[in-house]
Chimera marker file (.cmm) of the C-alpha trace (Angstrom):
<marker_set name="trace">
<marker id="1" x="173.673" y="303.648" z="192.413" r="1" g="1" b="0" radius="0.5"/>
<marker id="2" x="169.967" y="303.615" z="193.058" r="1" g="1" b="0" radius="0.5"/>
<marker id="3" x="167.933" y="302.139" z="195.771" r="1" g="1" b="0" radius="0.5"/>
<marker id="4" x="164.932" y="302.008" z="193.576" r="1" g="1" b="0" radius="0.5"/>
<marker id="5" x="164.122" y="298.388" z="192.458" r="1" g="1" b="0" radius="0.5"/>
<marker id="6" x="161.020" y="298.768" z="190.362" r="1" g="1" b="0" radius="0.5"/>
<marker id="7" x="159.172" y="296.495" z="192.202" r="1" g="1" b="0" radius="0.5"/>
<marker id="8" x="159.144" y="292.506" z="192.179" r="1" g="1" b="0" radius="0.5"/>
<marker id="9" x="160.092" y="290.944" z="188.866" r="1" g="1" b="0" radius="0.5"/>
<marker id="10" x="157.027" y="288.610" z="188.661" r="1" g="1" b="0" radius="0.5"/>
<marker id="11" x="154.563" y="289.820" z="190.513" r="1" g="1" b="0" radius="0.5"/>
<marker id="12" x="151.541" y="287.904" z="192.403" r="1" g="1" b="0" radius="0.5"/>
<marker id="13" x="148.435" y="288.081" z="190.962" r="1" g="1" b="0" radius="0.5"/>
<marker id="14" x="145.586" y="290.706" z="192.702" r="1" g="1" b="0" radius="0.5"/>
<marker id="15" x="144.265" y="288.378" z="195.882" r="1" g="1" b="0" radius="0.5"/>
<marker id="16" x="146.843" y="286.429" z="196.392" r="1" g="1" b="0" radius="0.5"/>
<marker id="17" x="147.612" y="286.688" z="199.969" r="1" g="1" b="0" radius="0.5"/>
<marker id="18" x="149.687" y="283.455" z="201.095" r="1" g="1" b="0" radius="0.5"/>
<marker id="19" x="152.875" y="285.063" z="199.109" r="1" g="1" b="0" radius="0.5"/>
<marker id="20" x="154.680" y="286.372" z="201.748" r="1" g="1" b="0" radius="0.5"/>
<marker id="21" x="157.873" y="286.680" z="199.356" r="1" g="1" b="0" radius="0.5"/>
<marker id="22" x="158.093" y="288.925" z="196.245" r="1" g="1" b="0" radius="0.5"/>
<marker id="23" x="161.741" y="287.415" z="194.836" r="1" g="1" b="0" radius="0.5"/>
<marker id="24" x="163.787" y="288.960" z="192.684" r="1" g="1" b="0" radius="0.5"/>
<marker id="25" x="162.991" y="292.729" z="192.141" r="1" g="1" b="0" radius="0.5"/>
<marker id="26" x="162.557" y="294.176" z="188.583" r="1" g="1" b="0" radius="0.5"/>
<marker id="27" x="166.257" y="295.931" z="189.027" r="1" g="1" b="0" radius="0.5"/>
<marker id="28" x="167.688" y="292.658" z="189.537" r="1" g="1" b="0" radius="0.5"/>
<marker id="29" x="166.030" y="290.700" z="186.470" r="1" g="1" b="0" radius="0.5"/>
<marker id="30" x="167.067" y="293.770" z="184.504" r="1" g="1" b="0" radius="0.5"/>
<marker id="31" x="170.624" y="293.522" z="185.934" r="1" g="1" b="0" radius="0.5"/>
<marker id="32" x="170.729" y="290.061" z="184.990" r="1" g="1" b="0" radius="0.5"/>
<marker id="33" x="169.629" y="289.864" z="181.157" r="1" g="1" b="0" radius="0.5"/>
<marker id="34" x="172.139" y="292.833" z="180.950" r="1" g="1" b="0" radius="0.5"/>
<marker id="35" x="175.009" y="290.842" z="182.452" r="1" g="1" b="0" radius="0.5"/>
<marker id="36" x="173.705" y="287.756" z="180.140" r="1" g="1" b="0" radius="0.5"/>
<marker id="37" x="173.941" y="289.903" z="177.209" r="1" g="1" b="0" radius="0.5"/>
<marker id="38" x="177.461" y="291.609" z="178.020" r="1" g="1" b="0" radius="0.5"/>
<marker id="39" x="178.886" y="287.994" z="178.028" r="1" g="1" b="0" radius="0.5"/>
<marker id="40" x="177.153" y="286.788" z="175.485" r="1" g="1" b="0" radius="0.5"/>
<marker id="41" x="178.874" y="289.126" z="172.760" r="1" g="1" b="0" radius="0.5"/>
<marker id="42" x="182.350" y="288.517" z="174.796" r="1" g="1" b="0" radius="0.5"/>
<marker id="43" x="182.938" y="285.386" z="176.166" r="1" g="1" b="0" radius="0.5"/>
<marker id="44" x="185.887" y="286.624" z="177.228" r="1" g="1" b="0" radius="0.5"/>
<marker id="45" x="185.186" y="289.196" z="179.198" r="1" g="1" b="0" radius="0.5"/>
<marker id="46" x="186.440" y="287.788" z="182.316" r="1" g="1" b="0" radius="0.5"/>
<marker id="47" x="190.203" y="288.130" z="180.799" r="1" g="1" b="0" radius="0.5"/>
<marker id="48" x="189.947" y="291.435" z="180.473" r="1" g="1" b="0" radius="0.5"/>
<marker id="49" x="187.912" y="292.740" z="182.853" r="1" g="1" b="0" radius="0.5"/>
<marker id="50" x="187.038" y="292.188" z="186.795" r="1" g="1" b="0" radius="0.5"/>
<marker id="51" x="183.393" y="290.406" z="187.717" r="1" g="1" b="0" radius="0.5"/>
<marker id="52" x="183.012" y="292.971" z="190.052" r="1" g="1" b="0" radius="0.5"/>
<marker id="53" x="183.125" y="295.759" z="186.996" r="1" g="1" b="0" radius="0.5"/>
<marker id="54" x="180.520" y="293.300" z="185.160" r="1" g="1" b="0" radius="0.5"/>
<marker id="55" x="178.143" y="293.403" z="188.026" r="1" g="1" b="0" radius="0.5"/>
<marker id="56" x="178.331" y="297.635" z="188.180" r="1" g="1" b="0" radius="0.5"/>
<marker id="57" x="177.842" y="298.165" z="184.996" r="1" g="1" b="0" radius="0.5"/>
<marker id="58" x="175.010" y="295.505" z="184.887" r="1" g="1" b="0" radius="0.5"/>
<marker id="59" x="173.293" y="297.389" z="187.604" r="1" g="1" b="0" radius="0.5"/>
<marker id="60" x="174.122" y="300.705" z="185.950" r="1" g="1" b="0" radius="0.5"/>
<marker id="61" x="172.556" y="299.557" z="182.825" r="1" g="1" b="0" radius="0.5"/>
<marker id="62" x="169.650" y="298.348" z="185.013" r="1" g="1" b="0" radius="0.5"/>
<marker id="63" x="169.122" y="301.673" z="186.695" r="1" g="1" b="0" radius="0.5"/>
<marker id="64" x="168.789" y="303.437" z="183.722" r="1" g="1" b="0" radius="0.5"/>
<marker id="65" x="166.414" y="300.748" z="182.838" r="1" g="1" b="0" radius="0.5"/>
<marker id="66" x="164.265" y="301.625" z="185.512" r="1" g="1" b="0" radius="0.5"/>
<marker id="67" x="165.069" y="305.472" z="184.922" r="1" g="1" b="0" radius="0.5"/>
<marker id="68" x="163.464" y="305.225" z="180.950" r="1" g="1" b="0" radius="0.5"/>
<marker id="69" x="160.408" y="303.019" z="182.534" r="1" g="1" b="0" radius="0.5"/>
<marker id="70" x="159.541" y="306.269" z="184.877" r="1" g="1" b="0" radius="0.5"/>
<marker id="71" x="159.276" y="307.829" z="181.572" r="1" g="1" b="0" radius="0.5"/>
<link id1="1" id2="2" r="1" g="1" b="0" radius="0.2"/>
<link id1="2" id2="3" r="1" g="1" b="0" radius="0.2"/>
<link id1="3" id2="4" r="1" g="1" b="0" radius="0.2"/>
<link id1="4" id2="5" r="1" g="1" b="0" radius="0.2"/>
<link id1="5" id2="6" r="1" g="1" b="0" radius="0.2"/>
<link id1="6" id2="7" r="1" g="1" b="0" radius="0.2"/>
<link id1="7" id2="8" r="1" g="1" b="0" radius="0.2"/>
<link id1="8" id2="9" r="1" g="1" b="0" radius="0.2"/>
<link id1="9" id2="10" r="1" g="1" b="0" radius="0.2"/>
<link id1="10" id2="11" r="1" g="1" b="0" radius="0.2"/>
<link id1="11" id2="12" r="1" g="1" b="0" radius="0.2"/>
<link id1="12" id2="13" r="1" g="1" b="0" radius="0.2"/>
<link id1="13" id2="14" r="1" g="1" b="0" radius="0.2"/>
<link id1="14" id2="15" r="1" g="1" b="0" radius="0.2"/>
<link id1="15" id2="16" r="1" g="1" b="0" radius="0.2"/>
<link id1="16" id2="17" r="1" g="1" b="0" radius="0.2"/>
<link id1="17" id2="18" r="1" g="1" b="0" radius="0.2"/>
<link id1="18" id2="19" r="1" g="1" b="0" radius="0.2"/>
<link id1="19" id2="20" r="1" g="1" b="0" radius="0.2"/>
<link id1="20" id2="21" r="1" g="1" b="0" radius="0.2"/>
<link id1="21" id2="22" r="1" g="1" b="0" radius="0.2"/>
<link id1="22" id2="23" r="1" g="1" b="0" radius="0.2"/>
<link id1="23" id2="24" r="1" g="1" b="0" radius="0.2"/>
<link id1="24" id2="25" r="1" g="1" b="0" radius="0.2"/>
<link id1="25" id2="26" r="1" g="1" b="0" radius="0.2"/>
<link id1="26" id2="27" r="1" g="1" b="0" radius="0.2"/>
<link id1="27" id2="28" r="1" g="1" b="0" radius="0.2"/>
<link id1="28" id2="29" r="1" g="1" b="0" radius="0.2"/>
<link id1="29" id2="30" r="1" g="1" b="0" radius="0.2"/>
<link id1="30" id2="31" r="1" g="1" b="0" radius="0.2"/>
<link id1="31" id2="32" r="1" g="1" b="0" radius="0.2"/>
<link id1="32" id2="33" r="1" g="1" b="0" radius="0.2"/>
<link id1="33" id2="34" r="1" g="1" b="0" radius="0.2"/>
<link id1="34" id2="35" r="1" g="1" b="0" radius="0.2"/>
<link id1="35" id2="36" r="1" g="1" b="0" radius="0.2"/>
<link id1="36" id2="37" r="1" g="1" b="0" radius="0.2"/>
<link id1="37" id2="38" r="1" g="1" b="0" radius="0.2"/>
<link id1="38" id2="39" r="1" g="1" b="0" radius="0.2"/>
<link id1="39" id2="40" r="1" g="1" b="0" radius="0.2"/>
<link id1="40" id2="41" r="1" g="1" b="0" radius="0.2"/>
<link id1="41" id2="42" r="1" g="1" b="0" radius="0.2"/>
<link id1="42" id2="43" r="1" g="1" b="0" radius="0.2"/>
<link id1="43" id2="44" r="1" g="1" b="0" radius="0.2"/>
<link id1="44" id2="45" r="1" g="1" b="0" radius="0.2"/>
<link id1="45" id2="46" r="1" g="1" b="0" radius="0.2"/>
<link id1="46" id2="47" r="1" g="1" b="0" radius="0.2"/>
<link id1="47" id2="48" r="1" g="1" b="0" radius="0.2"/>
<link id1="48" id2="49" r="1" g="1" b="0" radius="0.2"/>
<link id1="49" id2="50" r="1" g="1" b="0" radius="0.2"/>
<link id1="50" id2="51" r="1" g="1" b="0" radius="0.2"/>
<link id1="51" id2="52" r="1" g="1" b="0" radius="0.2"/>
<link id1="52" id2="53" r="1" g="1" b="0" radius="0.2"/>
<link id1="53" id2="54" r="1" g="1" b="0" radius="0.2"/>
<link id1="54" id2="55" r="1" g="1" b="0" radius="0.2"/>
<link id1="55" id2="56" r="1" g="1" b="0" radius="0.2"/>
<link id1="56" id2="57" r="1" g="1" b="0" radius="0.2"/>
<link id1="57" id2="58" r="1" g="1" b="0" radius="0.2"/>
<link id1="58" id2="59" r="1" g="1" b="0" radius="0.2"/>
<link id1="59" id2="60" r="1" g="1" b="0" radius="0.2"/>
<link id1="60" id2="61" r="1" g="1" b="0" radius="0.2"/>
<link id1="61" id2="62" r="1" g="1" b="0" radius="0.2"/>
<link id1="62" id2="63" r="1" g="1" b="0" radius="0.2"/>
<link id1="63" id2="64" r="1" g="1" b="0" radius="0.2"/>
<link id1="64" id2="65" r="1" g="1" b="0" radius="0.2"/>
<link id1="65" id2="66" r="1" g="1" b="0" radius="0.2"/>
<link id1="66" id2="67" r="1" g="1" b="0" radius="0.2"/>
<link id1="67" id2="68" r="1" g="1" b="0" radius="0.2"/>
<link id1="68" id2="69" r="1" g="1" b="0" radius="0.2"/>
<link id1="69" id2="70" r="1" g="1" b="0" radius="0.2"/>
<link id1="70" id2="71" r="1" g="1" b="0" radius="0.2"/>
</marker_set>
């Protein structure tokens, strides 16, 4: 798994200097439409499968996300 995040999600605009927090990075917004997706098309999911599986290949999926961004 990567340490890259791709940056914050929702970035402040240029000048903006009281934002001392950037929130969620790009990885995890990626991460979580993926994870919103994969349950979407299987409801479920959690019968067959562990949450901890969901989350790595939500990250996984977010990764190479990030990885075809660099592109």
């Amino acid at each position: 798994m990567t340490t890259e995040t791709g940056g914050p999600a929702f970035p402040a605009p240029a000048g903006v200097s009281h934002i001392t927090e950037q929130g969620m990075t790009l990885r995890d917004y990626f991460a979580a439409k993926a994870m919103q997706a994969i349950l979407s098309e299987d409801p479920d999911y959690h019968q067959k499968y562990e949450f901890i599986d969901l989350a790595d290949f939500s990250y996984r999926c977010a990764d190479a996300m990030l990885k075809d961004k660099e592109k």
